[in-house]
Biopython code that builds the backbone (N, CA, C, O; Angstrom):
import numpy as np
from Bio.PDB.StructureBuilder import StructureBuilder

atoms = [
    (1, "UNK", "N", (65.757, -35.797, -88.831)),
    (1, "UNK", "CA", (65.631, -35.892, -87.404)),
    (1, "UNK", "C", (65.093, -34.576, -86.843)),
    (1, "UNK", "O", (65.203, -33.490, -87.411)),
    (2, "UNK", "N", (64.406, -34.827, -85.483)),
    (2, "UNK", "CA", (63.510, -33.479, -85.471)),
    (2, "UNK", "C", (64.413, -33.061, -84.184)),
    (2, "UNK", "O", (64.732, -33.884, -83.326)),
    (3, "UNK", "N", (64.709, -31.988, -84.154)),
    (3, "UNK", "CA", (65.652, -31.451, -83.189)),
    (3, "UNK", "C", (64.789, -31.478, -81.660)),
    (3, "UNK", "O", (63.570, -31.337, -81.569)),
    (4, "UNK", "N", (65.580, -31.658, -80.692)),
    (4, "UNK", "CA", (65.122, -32.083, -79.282)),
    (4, "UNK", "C", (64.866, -30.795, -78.770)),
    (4, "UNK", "O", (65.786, -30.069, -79.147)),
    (5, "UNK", "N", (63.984, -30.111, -78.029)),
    (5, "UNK", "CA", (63.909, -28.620, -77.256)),
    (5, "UNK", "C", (63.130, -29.404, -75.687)),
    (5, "UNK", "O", (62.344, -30.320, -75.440)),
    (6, "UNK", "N", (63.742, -28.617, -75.100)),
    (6, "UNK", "CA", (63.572, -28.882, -73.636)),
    (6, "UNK", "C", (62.074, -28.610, -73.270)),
    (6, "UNK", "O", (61.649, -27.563, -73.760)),
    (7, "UNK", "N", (61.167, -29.333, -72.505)),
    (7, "UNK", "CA", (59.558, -28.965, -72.501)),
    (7, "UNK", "C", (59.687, -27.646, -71.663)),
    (7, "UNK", "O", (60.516, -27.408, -70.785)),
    (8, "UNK", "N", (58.615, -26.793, -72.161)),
    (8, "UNK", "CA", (58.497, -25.205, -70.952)),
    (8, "UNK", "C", (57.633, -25.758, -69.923)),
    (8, "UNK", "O", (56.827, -26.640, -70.218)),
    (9, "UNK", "N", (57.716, -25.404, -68.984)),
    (9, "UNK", "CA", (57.145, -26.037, -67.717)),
    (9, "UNK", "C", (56.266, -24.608, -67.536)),
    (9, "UNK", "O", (56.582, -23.424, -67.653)),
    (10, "UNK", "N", (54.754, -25.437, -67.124)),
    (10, "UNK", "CA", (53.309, -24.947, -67.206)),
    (10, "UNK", "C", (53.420, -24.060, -66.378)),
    (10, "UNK", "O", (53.720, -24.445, -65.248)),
    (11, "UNK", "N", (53.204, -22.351, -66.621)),
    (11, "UNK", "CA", (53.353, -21.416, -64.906)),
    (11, "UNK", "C", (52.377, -21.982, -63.811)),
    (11, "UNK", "O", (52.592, -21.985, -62.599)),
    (12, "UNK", "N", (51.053, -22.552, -64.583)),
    (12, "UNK", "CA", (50.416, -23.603, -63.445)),
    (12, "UNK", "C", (50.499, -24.563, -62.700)),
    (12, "UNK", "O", (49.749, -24.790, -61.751)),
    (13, "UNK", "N", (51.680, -25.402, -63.158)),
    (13, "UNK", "CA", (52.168, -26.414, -62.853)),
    (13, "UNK", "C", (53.282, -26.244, -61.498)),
    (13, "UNK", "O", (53.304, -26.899, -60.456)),
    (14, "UNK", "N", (54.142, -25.162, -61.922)),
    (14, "UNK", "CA", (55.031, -25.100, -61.051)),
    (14, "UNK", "C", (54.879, -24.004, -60.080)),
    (14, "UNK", "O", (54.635, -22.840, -60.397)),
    (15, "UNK", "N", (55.028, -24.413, -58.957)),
    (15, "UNK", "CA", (54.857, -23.463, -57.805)),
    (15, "UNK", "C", (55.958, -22.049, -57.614)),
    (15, "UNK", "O", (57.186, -22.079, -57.530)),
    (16, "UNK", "N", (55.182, -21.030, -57.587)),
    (16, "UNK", "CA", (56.385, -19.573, -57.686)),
    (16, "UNK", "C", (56.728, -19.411, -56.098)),
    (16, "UNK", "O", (56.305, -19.729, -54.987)),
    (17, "UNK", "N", (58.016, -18.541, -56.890)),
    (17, "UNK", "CA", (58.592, -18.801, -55.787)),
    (17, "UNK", "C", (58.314, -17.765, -54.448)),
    (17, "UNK", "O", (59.288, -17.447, -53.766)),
    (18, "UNK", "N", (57.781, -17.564, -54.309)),
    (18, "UNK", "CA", (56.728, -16.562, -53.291)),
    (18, "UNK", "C", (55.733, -17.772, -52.326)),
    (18, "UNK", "O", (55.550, -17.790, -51.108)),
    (19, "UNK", "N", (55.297, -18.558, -53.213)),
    (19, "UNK", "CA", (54.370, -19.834, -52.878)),
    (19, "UNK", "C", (55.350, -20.707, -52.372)),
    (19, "UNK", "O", (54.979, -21.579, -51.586)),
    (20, "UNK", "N", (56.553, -20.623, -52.689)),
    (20, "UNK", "CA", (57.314, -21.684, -51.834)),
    (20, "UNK", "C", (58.033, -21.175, -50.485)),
    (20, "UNK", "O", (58.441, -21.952, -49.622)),
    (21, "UNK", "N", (58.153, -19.560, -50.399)),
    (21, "UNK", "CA", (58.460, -18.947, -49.243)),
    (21, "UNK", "C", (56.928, -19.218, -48.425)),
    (21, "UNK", "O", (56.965, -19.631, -47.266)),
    (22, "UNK", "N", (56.188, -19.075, -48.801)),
    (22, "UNK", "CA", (54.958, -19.062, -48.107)),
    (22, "UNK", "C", (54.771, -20.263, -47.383)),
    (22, "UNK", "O", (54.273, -20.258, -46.257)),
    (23, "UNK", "N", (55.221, -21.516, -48.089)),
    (23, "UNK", "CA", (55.267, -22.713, -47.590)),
    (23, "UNK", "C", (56.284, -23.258, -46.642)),
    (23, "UNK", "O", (55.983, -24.200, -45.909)),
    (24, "UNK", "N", (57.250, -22.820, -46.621)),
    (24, "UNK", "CA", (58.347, -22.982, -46.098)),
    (24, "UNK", "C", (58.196, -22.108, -45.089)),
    (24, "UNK", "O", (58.606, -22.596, -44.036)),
    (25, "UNK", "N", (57.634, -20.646, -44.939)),
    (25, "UNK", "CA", (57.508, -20.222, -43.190)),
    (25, "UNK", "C", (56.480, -20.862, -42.830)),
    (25, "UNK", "O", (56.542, -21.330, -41.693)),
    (26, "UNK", "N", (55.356, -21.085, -43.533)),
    (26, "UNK", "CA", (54.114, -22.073, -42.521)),
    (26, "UNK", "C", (54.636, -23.464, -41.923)),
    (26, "UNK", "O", (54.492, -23.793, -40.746)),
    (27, "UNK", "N", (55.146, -24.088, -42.726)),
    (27, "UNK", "CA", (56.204, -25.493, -42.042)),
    (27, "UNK", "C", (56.760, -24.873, -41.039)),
    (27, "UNK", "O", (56.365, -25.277, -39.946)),
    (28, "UNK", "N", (57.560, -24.010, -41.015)),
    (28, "UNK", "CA", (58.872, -23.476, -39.594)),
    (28, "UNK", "C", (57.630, -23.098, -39.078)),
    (28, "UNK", "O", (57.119, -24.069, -38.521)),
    (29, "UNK", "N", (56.849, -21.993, -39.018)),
    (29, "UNK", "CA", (55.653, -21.870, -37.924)),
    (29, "UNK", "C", (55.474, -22.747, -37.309)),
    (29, "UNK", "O", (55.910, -22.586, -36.170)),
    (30, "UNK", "N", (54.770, -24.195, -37.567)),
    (30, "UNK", "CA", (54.282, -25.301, -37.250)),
    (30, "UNK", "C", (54.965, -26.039, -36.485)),
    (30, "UNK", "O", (54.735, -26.576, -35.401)),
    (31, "UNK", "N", (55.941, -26.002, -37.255)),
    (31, "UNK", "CA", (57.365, -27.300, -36.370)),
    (31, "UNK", "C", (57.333, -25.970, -35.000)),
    (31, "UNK", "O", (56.863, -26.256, -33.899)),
    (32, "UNK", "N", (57.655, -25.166, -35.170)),
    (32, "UNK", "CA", (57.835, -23.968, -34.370)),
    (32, "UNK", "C", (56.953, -24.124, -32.926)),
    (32, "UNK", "O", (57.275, -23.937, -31.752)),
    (33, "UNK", "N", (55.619, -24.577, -33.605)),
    (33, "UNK", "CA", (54.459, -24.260, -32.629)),
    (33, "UNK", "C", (54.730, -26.038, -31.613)),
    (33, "UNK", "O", (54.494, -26.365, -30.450)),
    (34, "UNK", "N", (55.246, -26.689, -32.674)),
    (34, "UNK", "CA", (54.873, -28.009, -32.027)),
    (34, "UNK", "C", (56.498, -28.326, -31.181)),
    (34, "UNK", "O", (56.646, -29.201, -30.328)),
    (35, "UNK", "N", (57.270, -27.664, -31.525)),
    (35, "UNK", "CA", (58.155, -27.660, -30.295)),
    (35, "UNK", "C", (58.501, -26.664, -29.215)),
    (35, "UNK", "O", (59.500, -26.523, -28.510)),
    (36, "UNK", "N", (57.268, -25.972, -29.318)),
    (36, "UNK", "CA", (56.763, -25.145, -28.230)),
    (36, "UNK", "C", (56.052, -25.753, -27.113)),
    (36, "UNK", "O", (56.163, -25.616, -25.895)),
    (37, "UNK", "N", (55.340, -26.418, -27.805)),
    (37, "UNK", "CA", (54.108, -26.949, -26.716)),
    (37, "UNK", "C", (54.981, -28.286, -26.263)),
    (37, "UNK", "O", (54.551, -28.729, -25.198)),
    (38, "UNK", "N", (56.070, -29.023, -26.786)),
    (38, "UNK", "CA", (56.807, -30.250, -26.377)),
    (38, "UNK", "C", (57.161, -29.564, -25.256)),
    (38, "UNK", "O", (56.571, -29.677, -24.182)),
    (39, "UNK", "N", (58.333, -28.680, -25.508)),
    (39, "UNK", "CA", (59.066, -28.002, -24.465)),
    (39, "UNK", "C", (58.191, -27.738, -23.007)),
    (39, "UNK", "O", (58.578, -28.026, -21.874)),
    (40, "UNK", "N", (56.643, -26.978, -23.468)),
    (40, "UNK", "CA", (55.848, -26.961, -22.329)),
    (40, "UNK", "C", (55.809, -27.884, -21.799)),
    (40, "UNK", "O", (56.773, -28.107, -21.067)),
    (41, "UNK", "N", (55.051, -28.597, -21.841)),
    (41, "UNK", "CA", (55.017, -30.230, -22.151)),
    (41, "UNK", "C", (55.627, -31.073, -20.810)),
    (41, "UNK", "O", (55.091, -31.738, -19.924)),
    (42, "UNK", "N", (57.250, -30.638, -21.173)),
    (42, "UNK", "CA", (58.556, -31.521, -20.544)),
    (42, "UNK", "C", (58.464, -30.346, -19.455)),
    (42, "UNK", "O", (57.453, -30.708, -18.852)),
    (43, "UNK", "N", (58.795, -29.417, -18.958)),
    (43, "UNK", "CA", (58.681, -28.642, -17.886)),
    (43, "UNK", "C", (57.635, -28.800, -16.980)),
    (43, "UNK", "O", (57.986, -28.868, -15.802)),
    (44, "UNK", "N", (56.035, -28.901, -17.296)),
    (44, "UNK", "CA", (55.248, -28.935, -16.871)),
    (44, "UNK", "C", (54.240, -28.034, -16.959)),
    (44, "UNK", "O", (53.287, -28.136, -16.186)),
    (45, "UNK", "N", (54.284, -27.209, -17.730)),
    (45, "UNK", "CA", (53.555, -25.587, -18.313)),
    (45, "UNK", "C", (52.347, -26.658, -19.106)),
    (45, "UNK", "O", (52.752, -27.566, -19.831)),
    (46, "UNK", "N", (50.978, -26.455, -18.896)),
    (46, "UNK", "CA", (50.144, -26.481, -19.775)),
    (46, "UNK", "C", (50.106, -25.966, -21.004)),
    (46, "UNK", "O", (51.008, -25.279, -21.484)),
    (47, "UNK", "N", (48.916, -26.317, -21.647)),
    (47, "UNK", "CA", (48.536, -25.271, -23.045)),
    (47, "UNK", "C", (47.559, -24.649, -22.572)),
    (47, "UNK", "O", (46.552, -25.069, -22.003)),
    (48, "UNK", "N", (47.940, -23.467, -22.864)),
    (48, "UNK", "CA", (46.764, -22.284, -22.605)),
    (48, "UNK", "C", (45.813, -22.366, -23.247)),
    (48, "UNK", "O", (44.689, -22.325, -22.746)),
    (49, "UNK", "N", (46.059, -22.516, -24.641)),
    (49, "UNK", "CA", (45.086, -23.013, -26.075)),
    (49, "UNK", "C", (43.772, -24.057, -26.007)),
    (49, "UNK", "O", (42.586, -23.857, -26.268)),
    (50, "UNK", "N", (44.520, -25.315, -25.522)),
    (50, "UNK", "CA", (43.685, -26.030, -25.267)),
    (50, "UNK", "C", (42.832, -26.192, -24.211)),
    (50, "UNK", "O", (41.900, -26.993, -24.282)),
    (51, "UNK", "N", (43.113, -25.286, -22.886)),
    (51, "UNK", "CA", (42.598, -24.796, -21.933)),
    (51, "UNK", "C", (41.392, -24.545, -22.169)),
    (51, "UNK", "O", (40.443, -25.270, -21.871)),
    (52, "UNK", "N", (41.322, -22.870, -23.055)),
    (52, "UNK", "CA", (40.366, -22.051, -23.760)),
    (52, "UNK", "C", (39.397, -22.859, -24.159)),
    (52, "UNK", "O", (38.233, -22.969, -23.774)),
    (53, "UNK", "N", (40.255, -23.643, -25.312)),
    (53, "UNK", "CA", (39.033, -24.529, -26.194)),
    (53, "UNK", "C", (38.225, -25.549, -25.629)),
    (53, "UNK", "O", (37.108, -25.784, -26.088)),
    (54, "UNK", "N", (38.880, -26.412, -24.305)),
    (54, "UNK", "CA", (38.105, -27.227, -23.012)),
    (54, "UNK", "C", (37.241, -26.374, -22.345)),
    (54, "UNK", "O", (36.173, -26.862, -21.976)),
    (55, "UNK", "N", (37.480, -25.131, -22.094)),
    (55, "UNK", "CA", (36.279, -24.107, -21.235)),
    (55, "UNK", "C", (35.187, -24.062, -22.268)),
    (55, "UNK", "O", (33.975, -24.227, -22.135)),
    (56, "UNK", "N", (35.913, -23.798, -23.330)),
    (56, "UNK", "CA", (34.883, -23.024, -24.432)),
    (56, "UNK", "C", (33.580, -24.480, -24.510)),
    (56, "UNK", "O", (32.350, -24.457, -24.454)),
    (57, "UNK", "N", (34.428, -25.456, -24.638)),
    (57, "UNK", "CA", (33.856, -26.575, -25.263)),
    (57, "UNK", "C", (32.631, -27.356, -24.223)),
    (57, "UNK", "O", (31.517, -27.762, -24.555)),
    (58, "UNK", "N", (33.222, -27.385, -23.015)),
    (58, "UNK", "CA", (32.465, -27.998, -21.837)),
    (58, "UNK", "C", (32.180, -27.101, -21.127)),
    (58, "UNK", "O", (31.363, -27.653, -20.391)),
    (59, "UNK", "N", (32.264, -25.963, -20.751)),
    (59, "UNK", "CA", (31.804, -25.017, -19.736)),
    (59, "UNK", "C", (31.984, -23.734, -20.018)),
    (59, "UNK", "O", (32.796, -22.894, -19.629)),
    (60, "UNK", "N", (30.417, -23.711, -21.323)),
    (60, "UNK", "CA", (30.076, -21.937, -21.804)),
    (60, "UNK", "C", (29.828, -21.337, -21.080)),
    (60, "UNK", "O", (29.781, -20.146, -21.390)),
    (61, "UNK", "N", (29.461, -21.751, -19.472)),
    (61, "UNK", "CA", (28.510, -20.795, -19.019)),
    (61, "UNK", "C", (29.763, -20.113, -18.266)),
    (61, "UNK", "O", (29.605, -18.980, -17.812)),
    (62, "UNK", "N", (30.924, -20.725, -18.129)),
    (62, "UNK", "CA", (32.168, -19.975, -17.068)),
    (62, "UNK", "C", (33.274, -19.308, -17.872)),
    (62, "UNK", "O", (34.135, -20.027, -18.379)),
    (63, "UNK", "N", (33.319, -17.907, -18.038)),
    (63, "UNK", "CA", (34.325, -17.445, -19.317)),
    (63, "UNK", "C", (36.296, -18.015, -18.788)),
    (63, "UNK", "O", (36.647, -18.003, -17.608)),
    (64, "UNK", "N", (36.833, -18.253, -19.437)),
    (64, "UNK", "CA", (38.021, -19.106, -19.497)),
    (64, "UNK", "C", (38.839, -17.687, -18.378)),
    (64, "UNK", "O", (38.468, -16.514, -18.435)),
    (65, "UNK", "N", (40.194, -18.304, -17.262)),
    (65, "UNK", "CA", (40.735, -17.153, -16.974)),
    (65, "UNK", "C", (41.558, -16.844, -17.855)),
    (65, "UNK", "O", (41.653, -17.554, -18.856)),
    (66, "UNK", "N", (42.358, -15.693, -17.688)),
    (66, "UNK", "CA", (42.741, -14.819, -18.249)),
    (66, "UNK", "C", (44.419, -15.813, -18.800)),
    (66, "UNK", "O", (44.212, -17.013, -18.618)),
    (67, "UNK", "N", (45.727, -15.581, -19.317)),
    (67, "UNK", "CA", (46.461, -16.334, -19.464)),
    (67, "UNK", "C", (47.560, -16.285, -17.786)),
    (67, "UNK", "O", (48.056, -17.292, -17.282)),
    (68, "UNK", "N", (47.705, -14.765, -17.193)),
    (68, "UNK", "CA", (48.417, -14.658, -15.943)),
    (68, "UNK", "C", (47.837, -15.568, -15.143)),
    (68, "UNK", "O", (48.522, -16.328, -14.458)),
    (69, "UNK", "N", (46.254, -15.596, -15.140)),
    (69, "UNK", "CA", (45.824, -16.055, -14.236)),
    (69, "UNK", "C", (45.876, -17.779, -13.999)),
    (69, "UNK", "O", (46.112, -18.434, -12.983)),
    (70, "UNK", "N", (45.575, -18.158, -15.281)),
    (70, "UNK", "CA", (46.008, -19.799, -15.680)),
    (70, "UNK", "C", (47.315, -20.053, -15.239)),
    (70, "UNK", "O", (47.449, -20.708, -14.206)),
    (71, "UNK", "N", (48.228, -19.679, -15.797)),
    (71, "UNK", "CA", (49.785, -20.293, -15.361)),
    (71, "UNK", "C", (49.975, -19.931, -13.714)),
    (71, "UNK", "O", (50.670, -20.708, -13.060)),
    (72, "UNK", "N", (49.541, -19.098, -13.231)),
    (72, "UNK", "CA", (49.721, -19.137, -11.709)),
    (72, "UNK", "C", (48.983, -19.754, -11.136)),
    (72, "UNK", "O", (49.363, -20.118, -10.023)),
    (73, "UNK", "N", (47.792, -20.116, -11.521)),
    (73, "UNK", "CA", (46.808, -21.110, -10.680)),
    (73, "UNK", "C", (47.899, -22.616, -11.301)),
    (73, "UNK", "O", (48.328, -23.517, -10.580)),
    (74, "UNK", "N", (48.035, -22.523, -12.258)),
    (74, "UNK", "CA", (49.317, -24.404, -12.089)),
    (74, "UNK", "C", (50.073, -24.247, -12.238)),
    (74, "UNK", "O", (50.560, -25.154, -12.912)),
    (75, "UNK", "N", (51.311, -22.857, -11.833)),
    (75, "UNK", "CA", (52.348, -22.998, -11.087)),
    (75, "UNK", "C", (52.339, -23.505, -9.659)),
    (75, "UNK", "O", (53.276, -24.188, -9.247)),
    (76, "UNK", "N", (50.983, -23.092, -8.654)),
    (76, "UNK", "CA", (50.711, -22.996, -7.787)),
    (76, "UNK", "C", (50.311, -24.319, -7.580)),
    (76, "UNK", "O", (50.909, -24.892, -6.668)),
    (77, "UNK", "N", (49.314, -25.070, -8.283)),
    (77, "UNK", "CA", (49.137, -26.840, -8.408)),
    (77, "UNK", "C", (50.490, -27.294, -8.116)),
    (77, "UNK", "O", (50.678, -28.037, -7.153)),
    (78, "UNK", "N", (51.628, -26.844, -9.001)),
    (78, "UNK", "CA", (52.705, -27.947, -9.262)),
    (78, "UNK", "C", (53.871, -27.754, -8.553)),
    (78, "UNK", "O", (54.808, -28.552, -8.570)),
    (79, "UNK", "N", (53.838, -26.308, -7.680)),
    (79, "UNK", "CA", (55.229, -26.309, -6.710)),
    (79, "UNK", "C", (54.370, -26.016, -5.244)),
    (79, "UNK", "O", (54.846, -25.484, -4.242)),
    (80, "UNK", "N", (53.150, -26.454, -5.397)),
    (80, "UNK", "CA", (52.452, -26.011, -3.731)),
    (80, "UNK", "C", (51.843, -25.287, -3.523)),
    (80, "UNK", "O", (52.081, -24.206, -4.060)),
    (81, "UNK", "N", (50.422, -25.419, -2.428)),
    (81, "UNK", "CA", (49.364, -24.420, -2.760)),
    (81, "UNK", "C", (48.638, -24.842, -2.008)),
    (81, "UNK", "O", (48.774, -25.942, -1.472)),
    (82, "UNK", "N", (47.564, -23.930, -1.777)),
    (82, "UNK", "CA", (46.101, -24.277, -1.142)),
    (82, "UNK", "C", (45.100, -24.761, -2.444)),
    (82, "UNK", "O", (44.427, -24.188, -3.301)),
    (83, "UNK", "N", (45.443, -26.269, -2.033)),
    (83, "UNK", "CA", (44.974, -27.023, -2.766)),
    (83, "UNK", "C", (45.143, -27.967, -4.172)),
    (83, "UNK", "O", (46.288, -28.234, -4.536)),
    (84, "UNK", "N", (44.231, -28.360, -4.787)),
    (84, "UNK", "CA", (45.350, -28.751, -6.222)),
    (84, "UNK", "C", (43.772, -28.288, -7.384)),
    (84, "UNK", "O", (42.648, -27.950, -7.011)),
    (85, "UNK", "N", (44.223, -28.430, -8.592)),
    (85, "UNK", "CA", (43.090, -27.344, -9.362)),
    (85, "UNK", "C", (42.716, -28.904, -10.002)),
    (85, "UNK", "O", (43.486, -29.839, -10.224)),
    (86, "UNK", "N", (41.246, -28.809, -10.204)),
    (86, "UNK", "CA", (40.447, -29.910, -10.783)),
    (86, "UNK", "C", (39.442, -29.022, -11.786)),
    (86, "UNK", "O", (38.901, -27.916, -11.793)),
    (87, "UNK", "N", (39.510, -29.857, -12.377)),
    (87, "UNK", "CA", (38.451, -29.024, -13.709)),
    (87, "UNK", "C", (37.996, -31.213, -14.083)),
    (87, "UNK", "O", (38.632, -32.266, -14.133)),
    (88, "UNK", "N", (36.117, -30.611, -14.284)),
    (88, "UNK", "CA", (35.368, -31.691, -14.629)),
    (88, "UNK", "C", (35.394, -33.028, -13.878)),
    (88, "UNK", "O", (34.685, -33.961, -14.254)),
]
sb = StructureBuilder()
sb.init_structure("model")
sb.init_model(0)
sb.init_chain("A")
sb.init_seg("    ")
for serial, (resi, resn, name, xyz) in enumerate(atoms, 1):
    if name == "N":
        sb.init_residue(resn, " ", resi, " ")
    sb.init_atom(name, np.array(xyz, "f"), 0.0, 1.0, " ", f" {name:<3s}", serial, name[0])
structure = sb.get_structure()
């Protein structure tokens, strides 16, 4: 009978454990980021992010405002103001 030995597992095969810290803060980042923007979300706070990338995307020729300047122009939309802010 041929004696049983446990298989060595391939260092390629298995992920080190540095690669699994690495993976495991990019997940918490993520979840992180995406119950950031919920939270915005439910309050009424825009994304600044996607702001940028709508200026960037539809209107190169007007550089995006600044981030102070965004949240006070729709704080100002959403508790009262001269006027209400329209984009497109």
């Amino acid at each position: 009978m041929k004696p049983r030995t446990s298989p060595v597992p391939d260092p390629a095969q298995t992920p080190a454990q540095d690669d699994l810290l690495c993976l495991c803060r990019d997940t918490a980042l993520r979840w992180g980021r995406g119950i950031r923007q919920t939270a915005s979300a439910m309050i009424g706070q825009p994304d600044y992010d996607a702001y940028v990338a709508h200026t960037a995307a539809n209107h190169p020729d007007q550089p995006p405002l600044d981030k102070v300047a965004f949240f006070r122009l729709h704080e100002q939309r959403r508790f009262g103001g001269s006027g209400s802010f329209k984009c497109c």
